[in-house]
C-alpha positions, 0 to 999 in steps of 0.5 A: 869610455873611461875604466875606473878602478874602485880600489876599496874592492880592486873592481874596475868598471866603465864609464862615459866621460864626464860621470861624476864620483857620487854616480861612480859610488852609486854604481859600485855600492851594491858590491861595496858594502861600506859600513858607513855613508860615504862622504868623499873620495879620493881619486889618483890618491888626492881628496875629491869632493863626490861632485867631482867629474871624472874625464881620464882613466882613474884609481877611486877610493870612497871614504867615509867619516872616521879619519882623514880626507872624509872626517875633513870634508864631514866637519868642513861642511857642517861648519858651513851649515853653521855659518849659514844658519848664523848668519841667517838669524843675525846678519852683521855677526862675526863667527869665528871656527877657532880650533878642536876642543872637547872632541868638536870645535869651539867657535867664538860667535859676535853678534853686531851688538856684542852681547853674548848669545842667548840660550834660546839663540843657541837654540834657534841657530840649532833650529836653523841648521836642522831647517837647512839640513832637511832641506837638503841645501846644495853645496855649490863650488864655483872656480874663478880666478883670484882676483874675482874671488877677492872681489866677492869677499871684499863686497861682502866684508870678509877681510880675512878671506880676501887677504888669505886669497891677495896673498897665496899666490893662486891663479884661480881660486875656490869658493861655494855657496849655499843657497844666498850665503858664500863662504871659503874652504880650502878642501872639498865639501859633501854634495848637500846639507842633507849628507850631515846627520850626526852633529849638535850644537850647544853653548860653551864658555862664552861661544859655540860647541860644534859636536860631530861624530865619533872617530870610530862610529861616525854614526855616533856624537863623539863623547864630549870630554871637559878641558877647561885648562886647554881652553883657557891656553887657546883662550891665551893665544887668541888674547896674544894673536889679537894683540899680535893683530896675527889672528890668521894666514892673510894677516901673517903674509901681510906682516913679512911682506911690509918686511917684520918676519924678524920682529914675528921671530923675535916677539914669538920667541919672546912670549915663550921665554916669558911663560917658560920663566913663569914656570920656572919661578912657579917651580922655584916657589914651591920647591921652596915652600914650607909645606909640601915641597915639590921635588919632582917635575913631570914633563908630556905632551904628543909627538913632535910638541917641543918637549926635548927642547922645552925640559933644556930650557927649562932646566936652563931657568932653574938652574937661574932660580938656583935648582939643580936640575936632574934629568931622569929618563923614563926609557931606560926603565923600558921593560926587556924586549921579549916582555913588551907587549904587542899590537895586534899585528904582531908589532912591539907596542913600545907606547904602551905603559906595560911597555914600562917597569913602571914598579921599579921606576916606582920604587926608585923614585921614592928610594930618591925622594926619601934621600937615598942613593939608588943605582938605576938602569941604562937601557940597551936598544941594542940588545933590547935588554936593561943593563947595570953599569953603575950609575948611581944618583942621590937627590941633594938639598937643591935637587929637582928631578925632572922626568920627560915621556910620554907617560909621564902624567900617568897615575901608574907611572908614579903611583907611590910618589904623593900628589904634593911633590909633583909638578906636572906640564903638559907641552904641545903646539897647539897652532897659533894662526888659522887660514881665516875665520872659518879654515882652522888649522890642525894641531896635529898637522903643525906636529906632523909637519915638525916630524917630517922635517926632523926625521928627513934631516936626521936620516931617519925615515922618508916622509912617506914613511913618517906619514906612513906611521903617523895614524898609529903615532895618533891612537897611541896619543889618544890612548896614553897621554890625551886622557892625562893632559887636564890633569896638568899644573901648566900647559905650554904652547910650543907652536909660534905665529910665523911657525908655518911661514918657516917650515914651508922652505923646509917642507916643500922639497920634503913632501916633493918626494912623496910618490903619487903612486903610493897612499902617502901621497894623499896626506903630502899633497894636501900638505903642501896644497895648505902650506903654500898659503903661507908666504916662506920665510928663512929660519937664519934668525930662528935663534939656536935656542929655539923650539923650531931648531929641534926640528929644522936643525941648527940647535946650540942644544945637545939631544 
């Protein structure tokens, strides 16, 4: 008998050999009382699938939809519902899952004549998934080795799963099928289609919106949020990806195997100069301008997007242009410590906006504006206390100020300041390969991975430790600086196409260090289990003044 140990109680029980994680579930929910449907587990603190059989002594923790493992598996499904009922109705199209947008997931959908989707069509797609749904359509998985996995691609025509798979370097490989229809994913699935209750389904710009549930009530359809600036830079970087021929994992690993991983560096490199100068030259226009000038730049964007390093480079171009830029920092108008607000642990809450003086930066800005000299504040971490030491600025004629933080886009931060003299970016990497058509790439593990390797090289924090903090990192993202980002004049994609290629020679004996025992682990291993699927590529031609170099170190920039 094995003794499974149910930690969302702590309860351990008895179990024959080979009994299946759903059959675990069912004999532990009665004293469970999980506020939602489970969809997955975690079992040794590594995602499982509920089809999972167990066959050792082990720790179970049952999941359901909200974050992490359980959203993923929720989402990853539902997509494959998705590609099935397509396919059903128009067999030969092309449905490419490009990335998250407007709290679901934007998809480009080609059918074999290239002419766009009908509203009626939408709706028979929608139509079909519900069918599939009712039906209660097993997912099943199948283990095979690679090279077999390959050949039931290939004879389908599924070019990106067949390179991702020659390439990643796996023995056996992974694939599922519902009913006739067989697909890819590189994490586990809900047992059948009948576990996917909450969801829709409707047209969005030229493609699909896939709808899922809210975070935080997964019984709940997430509340659609418009971003027509962020589609469009995803739009941009597919356009570029395309021109690339760079559109996912497989195609990456191709090109640094036929020996171009410098030319990758160069041309990515390239591309965000190239936008960086626009901005500057756009900068530079209206800084000149006759009528409403601006004279103040606001730089945000999340954790780990690039933005220290954007706002030197940047400067560096204005200064090209011939603008002075003047670095201003929102930190040092951080109120005393003892009036920062708390979270509701007790902790210091140093993301929140109150966190802020935001009167006094406020009042120090306009003073700037209107050409005085004002003496601002140096804040003591220390101490915890803002000091006056007699630093004074004073705006000239070809003065620019430039404001870098997290709140930098908030209303309240720079509500005196008009409108007209404000210049607002907003900088995240907002990844620019996917695995293959269907296996997009989060965001916000591209930052995740930046962070991990910056605070482990500089000293800071362990990887355990920044995985540990990452999902209040992430509340304060959705609270403070997501809700500004569509109100920015540019967006800047600060991620680049070989991207992963590099941080994986960093990455790998970073994670390795993350204890199996403790809950960190999960999120490390799945970490390392996406990341081998690029090929490792040096970061000695990363250039000093790269992005990257914030992170893996190296930089020619002072921080």
């Amino acid at each position: 008998m094995l003794q499974i140990r149910c930690k969302n109680n702590n309860i351990t029980k008895s179990f024959v050999e080979g009994t299946s994680l759903l059959e675990v579930y069912q004999a532990y929910a009665d004293e469970l009382h999980m506020p939602y449907p489970v969809v997955s587990a975690k079992v040794n603190n590594t995602s499982q699938g509920l089809k999972f059989r167990l066959f050792q002594n082990r720790d179970v923790e049952f999941l359901d939809a909200r974050e992490g493992s359980g959203r993923r598996v929720y989402v990853r499904s539902l997509c494959f519902v998705l590609y099935k009922a397509a396919t059903d109705l128009f067999p030969g199209s092309k449905l490419f899952i490009e990335h998250p947008l407007s709290r679901g997931y934007y998809c480009n959908f080609k059918k074999r004549n290239t002419e766009p989707l009908t509203d009626a069509e939408v709706e028979a797609i929608r139509q079909r998934m519900q069918e599939i749904i009712d039906l209660d359509m097993p997912f099943r998985r199948t283990e095979a080795t690679t090279e077999e996995a390959v050949r039931v691609f290939a004879d389908r025509g599924f070019s990106d799963k067949v390179k991702l798979l020659e390439t990643s370097g796996q023995i056996y490989s992974d694939y599922y099928n519902l009913g006739d229809t067989v697909d890819y994913f590189y994490g586990p699935l809900v047992p059948s289609a009948g576990y996917l209750k909450v969801w829709a389904l409707e047209r969005y710009a030229d493609g699909l919106l896939l709808r899922v549930p809210d975070r935080h009530n997964p019984t709940l359809l997430a509340e659609k949020v418009d971003m027509p600036r962020t589609f469009e830079v995803f739009a941009e970087k597919v356009r570029w990806d395309v021109i690339m021929r760079l559109s996912n994992a497989g195609d990456v690993n191709k090109a640094i195997l036929r020996g171009h991983a410098s030319e990758l560096i160069q041309v990515s490199e390239a591309l965000q100069e190239k936008k960086i100068v626009q901005i500057a030259e756009d900068i530079d226009r209206r800084f000149r301008a006759e009528q409403d000038p601006i004279r103040i730049v606001l730089i945000t964007g999340p954790s780990s997007s690039g933005k220290t390093t954007f706002c030197k480079r940047l400067s560096v171009q204005l200064l090209a242009c011939g603008l002075r830029p003047i670095s201003f920092s929102t930190d040092d108008y951080f109120v005393n410590r003892v009036d920062t607000p708390l979270l509701p642990d007790g902790q210091y809450d140093f993301d929140n906006i109150r966190a802020v003086d935001c009167q006094l930066l406020d009042d120090h800005l306009t003073r700037l504006m209107k050409g005085e000299r004002v003496e601002v504040p140096e804040y003591n971490f220390t101490t915890g206390k803002r000091e006056y030491n007699g630093k004074r600025l004073k705006l000239t004629g070809d003065s620019v100020l430039i404001i870098e933080g997290i709140h930098a886009l908030n209303p309240l931060l720079t509500e005196k300041v008009p409108n007209s003299l404000k210049y607002k970016i907003y900088v995240s990497a907002l990844t620019s390969v996917s695995l293959d058509d269907h296996n997009w790439i989060p965001t916000r593990d591209n930052r995740l991975l930046r962070r991990i390797i910056r605070d482990y090289n500089k000293g800071a924090f362990s990887a355990r430790e920044t995985i540990s903090q990452w999902h209040n990192v992430c509340e304060a993202e959705e609270q403070w600086i997501f809700p500004f980002q569509e109100t920015a004049d540019v967006m800047f994609n600060s991620a680049l196409n070989i991207e992963f290629a590099v941080l994986r020679s960093h990455a790998e004996v970073i994670l390795a260090t993350v204890p199996k025992n403790c809950p960190e682990y999960a999120e490390a291993h799945r970490l390392l289990k996406f990341i081998h699927y690029f090929i490792p590529v040096s970061d000695k031609e990363i250039p000093p003044t790269s992005i990257m170099r914030e992170f893996v170190g190296g930089s020619s920039f002072k921080y």
